[in-house]
C-alpha positions in Angstrom: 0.0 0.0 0.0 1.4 3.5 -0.7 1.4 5.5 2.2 1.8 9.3 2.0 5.4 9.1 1.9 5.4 8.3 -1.7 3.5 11.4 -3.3 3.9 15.2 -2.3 0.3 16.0 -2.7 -0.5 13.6 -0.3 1.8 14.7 2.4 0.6 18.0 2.3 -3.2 17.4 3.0 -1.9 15.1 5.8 -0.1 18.0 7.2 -2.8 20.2 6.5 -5.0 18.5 8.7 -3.2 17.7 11.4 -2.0 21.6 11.5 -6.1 21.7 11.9 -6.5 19.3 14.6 -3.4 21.6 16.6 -1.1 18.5 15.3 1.7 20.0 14.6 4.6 17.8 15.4 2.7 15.2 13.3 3.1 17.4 10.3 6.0 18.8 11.1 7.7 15.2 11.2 6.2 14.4 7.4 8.6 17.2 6.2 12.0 16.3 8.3 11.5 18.2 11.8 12.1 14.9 14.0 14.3 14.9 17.2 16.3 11.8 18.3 15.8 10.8 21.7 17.7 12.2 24.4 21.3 11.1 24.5 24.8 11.5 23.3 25.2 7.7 21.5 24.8 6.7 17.8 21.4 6.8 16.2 19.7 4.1 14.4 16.9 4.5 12.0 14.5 2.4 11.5 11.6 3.2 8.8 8.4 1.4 9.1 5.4 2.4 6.2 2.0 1.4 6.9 1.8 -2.0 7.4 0.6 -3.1 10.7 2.8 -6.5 10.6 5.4 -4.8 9.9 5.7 -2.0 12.2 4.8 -4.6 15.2 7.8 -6.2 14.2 10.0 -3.2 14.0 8.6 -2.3 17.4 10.1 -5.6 18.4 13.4 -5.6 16.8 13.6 -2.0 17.8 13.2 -2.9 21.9 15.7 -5.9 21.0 18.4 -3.7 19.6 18.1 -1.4 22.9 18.6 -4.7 24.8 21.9 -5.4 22.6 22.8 -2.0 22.6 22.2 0.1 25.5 24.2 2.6 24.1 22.1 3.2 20.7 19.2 5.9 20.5 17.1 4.2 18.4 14.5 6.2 16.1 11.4 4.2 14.5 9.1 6.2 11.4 6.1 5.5 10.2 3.6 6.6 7.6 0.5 5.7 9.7 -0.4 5.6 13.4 -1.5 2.5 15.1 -2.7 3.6 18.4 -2.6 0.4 20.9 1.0 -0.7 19.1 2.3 2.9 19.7 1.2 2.4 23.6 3.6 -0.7 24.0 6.7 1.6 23.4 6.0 4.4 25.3 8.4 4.7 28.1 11.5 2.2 26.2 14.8 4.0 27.2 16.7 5.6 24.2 13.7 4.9 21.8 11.7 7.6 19.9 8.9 7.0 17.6 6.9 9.1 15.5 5.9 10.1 11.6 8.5 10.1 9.3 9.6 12.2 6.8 7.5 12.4 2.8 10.6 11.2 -0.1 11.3 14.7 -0.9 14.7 16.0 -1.2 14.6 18.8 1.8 12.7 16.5 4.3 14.8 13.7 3.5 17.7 16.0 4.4 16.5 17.1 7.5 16.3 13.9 9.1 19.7 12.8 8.2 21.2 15.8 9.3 18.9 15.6 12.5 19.4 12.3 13.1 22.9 11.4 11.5 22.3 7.4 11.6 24.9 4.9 12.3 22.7 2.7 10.3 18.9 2.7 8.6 16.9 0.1 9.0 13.6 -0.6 6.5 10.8 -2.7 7.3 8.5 -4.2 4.6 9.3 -1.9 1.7 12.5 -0.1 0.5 13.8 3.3 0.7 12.0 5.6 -1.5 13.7 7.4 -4.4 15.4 10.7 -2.9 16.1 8.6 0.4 17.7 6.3 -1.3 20.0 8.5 -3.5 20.5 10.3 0.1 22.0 7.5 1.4 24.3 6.9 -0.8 25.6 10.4 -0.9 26.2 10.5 3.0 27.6 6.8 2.9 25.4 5.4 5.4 24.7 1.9 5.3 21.3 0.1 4.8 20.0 -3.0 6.3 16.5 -3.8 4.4 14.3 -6.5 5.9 11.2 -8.5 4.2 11.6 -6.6 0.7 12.7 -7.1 -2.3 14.4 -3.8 -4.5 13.0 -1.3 -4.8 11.9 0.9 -8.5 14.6 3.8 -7.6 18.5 3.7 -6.8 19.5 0.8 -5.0 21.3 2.7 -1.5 24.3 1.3 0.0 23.0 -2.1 0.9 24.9 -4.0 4.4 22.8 -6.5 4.2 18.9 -7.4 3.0 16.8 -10.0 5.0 14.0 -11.6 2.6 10.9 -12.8 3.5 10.9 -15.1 0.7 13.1 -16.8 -2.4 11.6 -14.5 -4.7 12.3 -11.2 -3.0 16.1 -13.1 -2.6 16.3 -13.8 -6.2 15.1 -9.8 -7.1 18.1 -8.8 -4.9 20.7 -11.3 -6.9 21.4 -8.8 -10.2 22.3 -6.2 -7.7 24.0 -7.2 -5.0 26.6 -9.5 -4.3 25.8 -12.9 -2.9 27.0 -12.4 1.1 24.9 -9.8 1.7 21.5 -11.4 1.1 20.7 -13.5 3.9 18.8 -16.6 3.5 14.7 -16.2 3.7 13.2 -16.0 6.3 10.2 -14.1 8.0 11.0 -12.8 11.1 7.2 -12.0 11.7 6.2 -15.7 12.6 8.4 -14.5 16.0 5.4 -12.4 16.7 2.1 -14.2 15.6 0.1 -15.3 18.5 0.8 -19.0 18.3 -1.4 -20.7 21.8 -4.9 -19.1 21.6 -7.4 -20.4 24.3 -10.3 -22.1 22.3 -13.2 -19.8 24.0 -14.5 -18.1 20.8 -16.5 -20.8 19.7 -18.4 -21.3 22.9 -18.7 -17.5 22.8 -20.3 -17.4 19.2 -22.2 -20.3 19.3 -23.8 -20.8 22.9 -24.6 -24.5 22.9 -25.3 -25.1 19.3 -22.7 -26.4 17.0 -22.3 -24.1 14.0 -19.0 -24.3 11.7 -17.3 -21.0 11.9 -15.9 -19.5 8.5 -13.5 -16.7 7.9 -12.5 -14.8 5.3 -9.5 -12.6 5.4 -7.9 -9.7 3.2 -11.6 -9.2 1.8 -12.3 -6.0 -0.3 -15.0 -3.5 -0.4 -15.9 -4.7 -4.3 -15.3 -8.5 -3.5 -17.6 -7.8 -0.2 -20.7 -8.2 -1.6 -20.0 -11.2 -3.5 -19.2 -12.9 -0.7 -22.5 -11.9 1.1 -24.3 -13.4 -2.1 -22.7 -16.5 -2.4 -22.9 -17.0 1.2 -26.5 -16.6 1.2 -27.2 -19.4 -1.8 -24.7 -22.0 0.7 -26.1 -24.9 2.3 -22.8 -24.0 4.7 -25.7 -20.9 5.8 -27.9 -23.1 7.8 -25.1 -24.1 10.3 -22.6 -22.1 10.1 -21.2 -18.8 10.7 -19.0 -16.3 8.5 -16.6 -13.9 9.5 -15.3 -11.4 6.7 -12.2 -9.0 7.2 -10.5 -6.6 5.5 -9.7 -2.9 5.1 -12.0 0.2 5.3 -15.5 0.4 6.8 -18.1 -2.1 6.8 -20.5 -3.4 3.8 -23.6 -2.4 4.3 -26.0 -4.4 6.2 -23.1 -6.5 7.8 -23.1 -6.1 11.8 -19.1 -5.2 13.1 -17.4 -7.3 15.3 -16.7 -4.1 17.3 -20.9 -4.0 18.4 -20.9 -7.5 18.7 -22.6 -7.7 22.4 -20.9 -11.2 22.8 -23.7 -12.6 22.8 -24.6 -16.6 20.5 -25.1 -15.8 16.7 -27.8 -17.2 15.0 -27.0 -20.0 12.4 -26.3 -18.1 9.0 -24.9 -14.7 10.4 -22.1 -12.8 9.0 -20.1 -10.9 10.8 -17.6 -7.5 9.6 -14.4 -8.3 11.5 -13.2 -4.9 11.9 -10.7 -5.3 14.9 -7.5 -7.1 14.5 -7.3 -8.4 18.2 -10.2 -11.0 16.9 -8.1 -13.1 14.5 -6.2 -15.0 16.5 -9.1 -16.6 17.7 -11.0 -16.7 14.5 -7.8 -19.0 13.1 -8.4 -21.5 15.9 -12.1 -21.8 16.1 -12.6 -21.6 12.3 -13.6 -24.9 10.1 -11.9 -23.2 7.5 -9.9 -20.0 6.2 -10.1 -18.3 2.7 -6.6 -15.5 2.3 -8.1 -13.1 -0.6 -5.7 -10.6 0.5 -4.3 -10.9 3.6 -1.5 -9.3 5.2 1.5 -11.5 5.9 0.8 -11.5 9.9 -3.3 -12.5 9.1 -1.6 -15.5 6.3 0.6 -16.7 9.2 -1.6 -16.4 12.2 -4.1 -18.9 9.9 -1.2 -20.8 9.6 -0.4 -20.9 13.2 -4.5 -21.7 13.6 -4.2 -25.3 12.2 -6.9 -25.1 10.0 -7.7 -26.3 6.2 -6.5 -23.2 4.2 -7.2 -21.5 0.4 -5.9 -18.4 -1.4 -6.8 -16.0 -3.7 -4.4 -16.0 -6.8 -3.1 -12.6 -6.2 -2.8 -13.5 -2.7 1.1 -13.2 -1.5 2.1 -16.0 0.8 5.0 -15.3 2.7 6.8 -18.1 1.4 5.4 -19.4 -1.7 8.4 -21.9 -2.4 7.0 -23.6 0.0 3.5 -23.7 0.3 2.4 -25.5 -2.7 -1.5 -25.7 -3.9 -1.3 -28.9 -2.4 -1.2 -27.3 0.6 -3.0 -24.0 -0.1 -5.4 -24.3 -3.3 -5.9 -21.1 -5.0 -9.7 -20.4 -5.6 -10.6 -17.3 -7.4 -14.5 -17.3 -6.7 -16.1 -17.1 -3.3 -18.3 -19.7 -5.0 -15.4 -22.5 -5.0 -14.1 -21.7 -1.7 -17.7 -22.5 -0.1 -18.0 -25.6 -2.6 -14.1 -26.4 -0.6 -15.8 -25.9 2.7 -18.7 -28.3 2.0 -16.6 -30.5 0.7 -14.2 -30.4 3.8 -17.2 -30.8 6.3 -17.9 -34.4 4.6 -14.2 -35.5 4.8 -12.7 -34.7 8.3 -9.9 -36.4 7.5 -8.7 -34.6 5.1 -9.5 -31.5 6.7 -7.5 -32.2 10.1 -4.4 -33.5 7.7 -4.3 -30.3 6.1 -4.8 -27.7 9.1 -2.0 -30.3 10.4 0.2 -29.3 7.9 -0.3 -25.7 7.6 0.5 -25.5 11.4 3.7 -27.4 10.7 4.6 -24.8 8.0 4.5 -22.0 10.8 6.3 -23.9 13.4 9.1 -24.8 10.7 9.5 -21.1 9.9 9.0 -19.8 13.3 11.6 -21.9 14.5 13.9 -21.0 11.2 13.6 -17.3 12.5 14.5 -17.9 16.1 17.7 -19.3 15.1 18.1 -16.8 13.1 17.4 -13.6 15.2 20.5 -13.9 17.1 22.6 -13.7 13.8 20.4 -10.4 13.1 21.5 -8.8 16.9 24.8 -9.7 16.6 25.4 -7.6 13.3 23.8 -4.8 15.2 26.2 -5.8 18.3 29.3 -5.1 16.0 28.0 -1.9 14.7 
């Protein structure tokens, strides 16, 4: 997603309103004006986007790096405020967080002279054209993690940390073999992997409905979904939970209102709060990924049940999760035909949610073992 980062015009009617709404070191940051935490040791950037995923693991990583590094101020960016993620870092020694800077020269300059990094650190996407040429022209090195290149100048690359063999073979045609790490997605450190299997009870009361969720859907795709649901056999006992970005379809009751009280068979539900999907990706029969961010594909993962994908859909680690393992299914019409077929073969279903958690547990131990690797290199800086 592009963030406001990316286009002038759009950084300026941020600004705009936030000078409105007496916001003004919000839009102040967008155009350089940031100040490092307090301090007298080397600064570290670290640019997070939009992403939610991402900028919960740079919130992380940035509280590990303190641990590693007592002496490092560390500054994290963003393009777009998460309030409840923002709380956990509030009070960190030696870490600052706030907006950063739009790609345009004279902001771009202003945080480097502000901040003069040791290092910058990118999270989920690259730096952006003028950052990038910056970078280069002041020699200071970049570490880029879970991204492939970017369309501008490549900077003065340390070391790049795919998510994935095909955001490590983009990186091969530009930079030298040693310093793209092997693949590996350091967000499966940080998806909820034991969830307490309450939800159900909680949805259902005493009846026994099959629980459906759909995740990464769009507002055009919405109603689709509603139709097709609504011609299912899957209606008269089960449940569907739809989530995605923006507000809710019309006629579709939020998860937000949801007085937690039993659902009636054929309800479906808006999932408009993140803090839900863990437990949807236990108690569900079944999981669709239209267009799911990389946390929601590997918390359904983690969830152990029968999965399906849109064919845009990006898995984290495609090399590796087959259609044998996740079928792509464009319609919402074949994905409920999947689910019917799924509640008459058990079998089947519990050997595939088997797998699928084994996937998750097989990366998320790959990224533990490589974490320390990761803080060491920041040990040395």
């Amino acid at each position: 997603m592009s963030y406001y980062g990316a286009g002038m015009l759009r950084a300026r009617w941020a600004s705009w309103r936030d000078w409105r709404q007496q916001r003004r070191g919000q839009a102040n940051a967008r155009w350089g004006w940031i100040k490092p935490p307090a301090g007298r040791g080397p600064a570290i950037w670290m640019q997070g986007f939009g992403d939610f995923d991402d900028l919960r693991l740079a919130a992380d990583l940035a509280k590990a790096i303190r641990e590693k590094r007592l002496d490092l101020r560390v500054v994290l960016t963003f393009e777009a405020e998460h309030p409840d993620l923002l709380e956990q870092m509030d009070g960190v020694p030696g870490l600052g967080y706030g907006f950063g800077p739009c790609d345009h020269p004279q902001a771009v300059a202003r945080v480097l002279e502000r901040l003069t990094p040791l290092r910058y650190l990118a999270l989920g996407a690259p730096p952006r054209r003028h950052l990038a040429a910056a970078l280069t022209r002041h020699a200071i090195p970049a570490v880029l993690m879970g991204t492939g290149p970017g369309l501008g100048p490549t900077p003065p690359v340390e070391a790049v940390y795919p998510r994935n063999v095909e955001q490590a073979e983009a990186w091969r045609s530009l930079l030298p073999a040693e310093r793209i790490e092997e693949p590996v997605d350091f967000s499966t450190l940080i998806t909820v992997a034991q969830v307490e299997p309450n939800f159900r009870a909680l949805a259902c009361g005493g009846d026994d409905w099959q629980l459906w969720w759909v995740s990464g859907v769009s507002a055009a795709s919405a109603g689709r979904w509603i139709k097709a649901w609504q011609g299912s056999p899957l209606r008269r006992g089960g449940l569907l939970f739809l989530s995605g970005q923006g507000m809710a379809p019309a006629g579709l009751e939020r998860m937000s209102r949801w007085a937690r009280t039993p659902l009636a068979a054929g309800s479906a539900l808006w999932v408009d709060e993140g803090r839900w999907h863990p437990a949807l990706a236990v108690a569900a029969q079944g999981v669709h990924l239209e267009a799911a961010s990389a946390g929601d594909i590997w918390q359904a993962f983690a969830g152990g049940r029968p999965l399906s994908a849109a064919p845009l859909s990006r898995l984290p680690r495609p090399e590796a999760m087959g259609p044998e393992l996740v079928p792509i299914l464009a319609e919402p019409g074949a994905v409920l035909a999947r689910w019917q077929d799924l509640l008459g073969d058990p079998m089947a279903a519990r050997e595939q949610g088997d797998a699928a958690r084994r996937a998750f547990w097989a990366e998320r131990r790959r990224a533990g073992e490589r974490l320390p690797a990761f803080l060491e290199r920041v040990f040395a800086w």
